[in-house]
C-alpha positions as CSV (number, residue, x, y, z in Angstrom):
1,X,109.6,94.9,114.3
2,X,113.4,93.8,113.9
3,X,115.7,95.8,116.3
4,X,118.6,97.2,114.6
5,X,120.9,96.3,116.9
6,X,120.5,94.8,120.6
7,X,120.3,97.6,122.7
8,X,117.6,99.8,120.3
9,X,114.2,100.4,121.7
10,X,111.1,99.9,120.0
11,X,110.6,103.7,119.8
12,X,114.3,104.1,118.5
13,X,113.2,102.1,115.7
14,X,110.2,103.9,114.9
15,X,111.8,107.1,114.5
16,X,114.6,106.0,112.3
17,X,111.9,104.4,110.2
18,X,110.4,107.5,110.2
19,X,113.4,109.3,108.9
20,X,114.0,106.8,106.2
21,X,110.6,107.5,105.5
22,X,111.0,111.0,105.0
23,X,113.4,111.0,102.7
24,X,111.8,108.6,100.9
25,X,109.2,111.5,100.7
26,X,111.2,114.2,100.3
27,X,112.6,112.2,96.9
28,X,109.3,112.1,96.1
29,X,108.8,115.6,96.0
30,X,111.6,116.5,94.0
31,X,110.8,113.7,92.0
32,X,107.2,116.1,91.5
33,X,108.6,118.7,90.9
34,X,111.3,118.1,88.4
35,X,114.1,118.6,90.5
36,X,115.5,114.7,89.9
37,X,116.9,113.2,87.1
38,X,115.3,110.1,85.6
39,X,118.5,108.1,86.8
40,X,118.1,110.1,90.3
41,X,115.0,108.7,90.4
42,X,115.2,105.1,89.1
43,X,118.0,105.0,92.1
44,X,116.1,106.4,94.9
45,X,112.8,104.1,93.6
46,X,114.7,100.9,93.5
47,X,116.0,101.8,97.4
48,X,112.7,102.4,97.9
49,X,111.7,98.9,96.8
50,X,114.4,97.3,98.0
51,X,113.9,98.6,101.8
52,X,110.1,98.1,101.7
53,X,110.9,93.5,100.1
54,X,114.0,93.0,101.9
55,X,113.3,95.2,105.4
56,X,110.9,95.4,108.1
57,X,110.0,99.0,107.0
58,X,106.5,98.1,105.9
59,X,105.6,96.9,108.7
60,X,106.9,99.7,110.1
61,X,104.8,101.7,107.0
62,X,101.2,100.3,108.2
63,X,101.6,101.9,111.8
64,X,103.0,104.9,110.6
65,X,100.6,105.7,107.5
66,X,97.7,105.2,110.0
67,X,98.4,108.7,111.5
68,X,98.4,109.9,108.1
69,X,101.8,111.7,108.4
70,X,103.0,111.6,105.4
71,X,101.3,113.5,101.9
72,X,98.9,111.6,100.6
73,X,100.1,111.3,97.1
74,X,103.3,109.9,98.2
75,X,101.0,107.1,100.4
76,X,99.2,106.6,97.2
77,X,102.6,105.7,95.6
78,X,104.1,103.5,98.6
79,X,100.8,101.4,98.1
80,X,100.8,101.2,94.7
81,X,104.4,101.0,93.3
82,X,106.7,99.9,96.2
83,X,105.2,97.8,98.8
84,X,105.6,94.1,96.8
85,X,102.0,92.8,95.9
86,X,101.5,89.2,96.1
């Protein structure tokens, strides 16, 4: 995994992954239940895209989805509509 800057440790990096993660889940969830508008959504999907091509954050997604933190409907979505397929 890319540092973010110099000085960031490995398990600095982790967390804030994690935290971009969880909103990334938590738009999810509104997105479930109605809360988000289809623009909302289009937005927060195409960040969602955009962090998982252009970032390090799915390599950061394989260590993190192996403890199975994260609602499993929300994995199921990650895997099948925003991590880039070849």
């Amino acid at each position: 995994m890319h540092n973010l800057e110099p000085n960031t440790s490995e398990s600095e990096q982790y967390f804030f992954t994690y935290y971009l993660l969880s909103i990334c889940s938590h738009a999810f969830a509104m997105r479930q239940r109605d809360v988000l508008t289809d623009a909302e959504w289009r937005s927060y999907a195409q960040w969602m895209r955009n962090s998982f091509q252009r970032g390090t954050i799915n390599e950061a997604w394989k260590r993190i989805e192996e403890d199975k933190w994260f609602d499993p409907e929300f994995q199921k979505f990650v895997d099948r509509e925003i991590i880039p397929t070849k």
